[in-house]
C-alpha positions in Angstrom: 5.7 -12.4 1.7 5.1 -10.5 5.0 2.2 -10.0 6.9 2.2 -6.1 6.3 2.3 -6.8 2.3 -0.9 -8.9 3.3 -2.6 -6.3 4.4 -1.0 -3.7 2.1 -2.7 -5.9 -0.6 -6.1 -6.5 1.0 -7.3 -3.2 2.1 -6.6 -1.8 -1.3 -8.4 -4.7 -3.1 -11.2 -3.8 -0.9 -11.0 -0.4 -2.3 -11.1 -0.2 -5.7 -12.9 -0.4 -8.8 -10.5 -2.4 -10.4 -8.9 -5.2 -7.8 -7.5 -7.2 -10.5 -5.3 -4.1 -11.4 -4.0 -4.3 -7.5 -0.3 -5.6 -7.6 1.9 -5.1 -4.1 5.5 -5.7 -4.6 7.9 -5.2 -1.7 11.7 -4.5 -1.4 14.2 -2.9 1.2 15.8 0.5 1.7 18.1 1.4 4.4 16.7 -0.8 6.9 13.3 -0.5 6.1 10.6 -2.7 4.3 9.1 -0.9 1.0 6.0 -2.0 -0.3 4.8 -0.6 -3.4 0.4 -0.8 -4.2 0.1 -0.2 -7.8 -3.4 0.8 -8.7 -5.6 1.4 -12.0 -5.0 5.6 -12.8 -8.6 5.7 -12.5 -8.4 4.5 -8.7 -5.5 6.8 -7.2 -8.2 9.0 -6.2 -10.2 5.9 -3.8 -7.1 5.0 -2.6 -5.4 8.1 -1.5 -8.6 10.1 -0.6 -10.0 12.9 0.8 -6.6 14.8 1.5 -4.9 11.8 1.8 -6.7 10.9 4.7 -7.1 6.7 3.3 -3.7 6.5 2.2 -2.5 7.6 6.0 -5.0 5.0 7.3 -3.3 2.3 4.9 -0.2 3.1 5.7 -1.3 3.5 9.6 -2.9 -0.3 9.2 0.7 -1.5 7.7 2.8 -0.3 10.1 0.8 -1.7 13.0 0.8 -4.9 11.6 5.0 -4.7 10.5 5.5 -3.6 14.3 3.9 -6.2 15.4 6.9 -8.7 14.0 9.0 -6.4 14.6 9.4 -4.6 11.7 9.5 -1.1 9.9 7.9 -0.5 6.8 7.5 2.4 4.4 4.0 2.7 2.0 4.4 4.1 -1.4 1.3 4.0 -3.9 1.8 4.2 -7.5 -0.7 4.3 -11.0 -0.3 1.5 -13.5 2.5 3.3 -14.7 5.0 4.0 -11.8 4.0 7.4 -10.8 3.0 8.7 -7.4 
């Protein structure tokens, strides 16, 4: 587990209604880290936000933290069921 996946998973447990629904998987893609947040349906809206303001702060908070060890890292959030 990386440090950005840490975070990934802690800011969004903070969140939410429903932290026990959090799950943060992570994977690769051309180069790049992908971590995946999977969230409850009912708490897409808390963590993308006011037009989309949280999920660019997330995502923001990540990638500071991948840089930091010298990495790149992508941020996709998904509902329960896979969907953005």
């Amino acid at each position: 587990m990386s440090h950005a996946r840490d975070v990934a998973e802690v800011v969004t447990r903070a969140l939410v209604d429903r932290p026990d629904a959090v799950r943060v998987t992570e994977g690769e893609h051309r180069g790049a880290a992908v971590i995946e947040v999977f969230v409850d349906t009912a708490d897409m809206g808390r963590v993308i936000g006011r037009q989309g303001r949280t999920a660019t702060a997330i995502r923001t908070l990540v990638g500071v933290t991948a840089e930091r060890h010298g990495e790149r890292v992508n941020v996709e959030f998904r509902d329960q069921h896979g969907q953005r």
